[in-house]
C-alpha positions in Angstrom: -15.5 19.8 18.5 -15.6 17.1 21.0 -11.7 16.0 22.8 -12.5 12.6 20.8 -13.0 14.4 17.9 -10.0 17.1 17.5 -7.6 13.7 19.0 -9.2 11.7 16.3 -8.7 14.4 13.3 -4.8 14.9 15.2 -4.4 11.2 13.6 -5.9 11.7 10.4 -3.2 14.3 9.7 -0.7 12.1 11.1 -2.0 9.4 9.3 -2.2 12.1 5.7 1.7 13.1 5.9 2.5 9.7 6.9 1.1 8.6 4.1 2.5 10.8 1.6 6.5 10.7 3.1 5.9 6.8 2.3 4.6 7.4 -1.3 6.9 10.5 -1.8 10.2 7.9 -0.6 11.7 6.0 -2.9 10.6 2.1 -2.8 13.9 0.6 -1.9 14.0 3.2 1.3 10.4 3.3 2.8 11.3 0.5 5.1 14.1 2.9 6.3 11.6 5.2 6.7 9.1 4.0 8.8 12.4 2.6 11.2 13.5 6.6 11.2 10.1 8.0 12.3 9.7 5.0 14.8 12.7 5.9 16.7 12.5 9.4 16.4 9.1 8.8 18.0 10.7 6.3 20.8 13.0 8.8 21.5 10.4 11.7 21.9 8.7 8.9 24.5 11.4 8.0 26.4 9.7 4.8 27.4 11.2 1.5 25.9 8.6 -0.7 27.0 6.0 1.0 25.7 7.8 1.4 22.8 8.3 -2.1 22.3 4.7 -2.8 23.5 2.9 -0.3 20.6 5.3 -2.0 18.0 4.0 -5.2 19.0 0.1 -3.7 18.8 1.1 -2.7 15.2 2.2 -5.8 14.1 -0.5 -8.0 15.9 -3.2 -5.8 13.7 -1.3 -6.0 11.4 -1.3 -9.4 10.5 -4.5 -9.9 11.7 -5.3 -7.2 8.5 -3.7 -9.4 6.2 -5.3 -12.4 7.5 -9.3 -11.0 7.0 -7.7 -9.9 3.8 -7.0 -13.2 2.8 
């Protein structure tokens, strides 16, 4: 297994138990959630600008999802 490929299966895990704390949470608290793991994660990177600048990469392709979606 290529680097590429075992970083690439690393985020499909991620993305699996992600993915199941959200459905597992109840719907009134999975907002809370996703704001829990992404300061936990801040803190583990110790780097507010990058922080701030990945939150603003999720949220650009984010909407730009829900845009082709529409």
């Amino acid at each position: 297994m290529t680097t590429e490929q075992t970083a690439i299966a690393g985020l499909e895990e991620i993305y699996d138990t992600l993915a199941l704390a959200i459905d597992a949470a109840p719907e009134d608290k999975r907002e809370l959630l996703l704001a829990k793991v992404a300061l936990l994660l801040a803190h583990e990177i110790r780097d507010p600008q990058r922080v701030i600048d990945l939150i603003g990469r999720a949220a650009s392709s984010t909407q730009n999802a829900l845009t082709q979606a529409n």
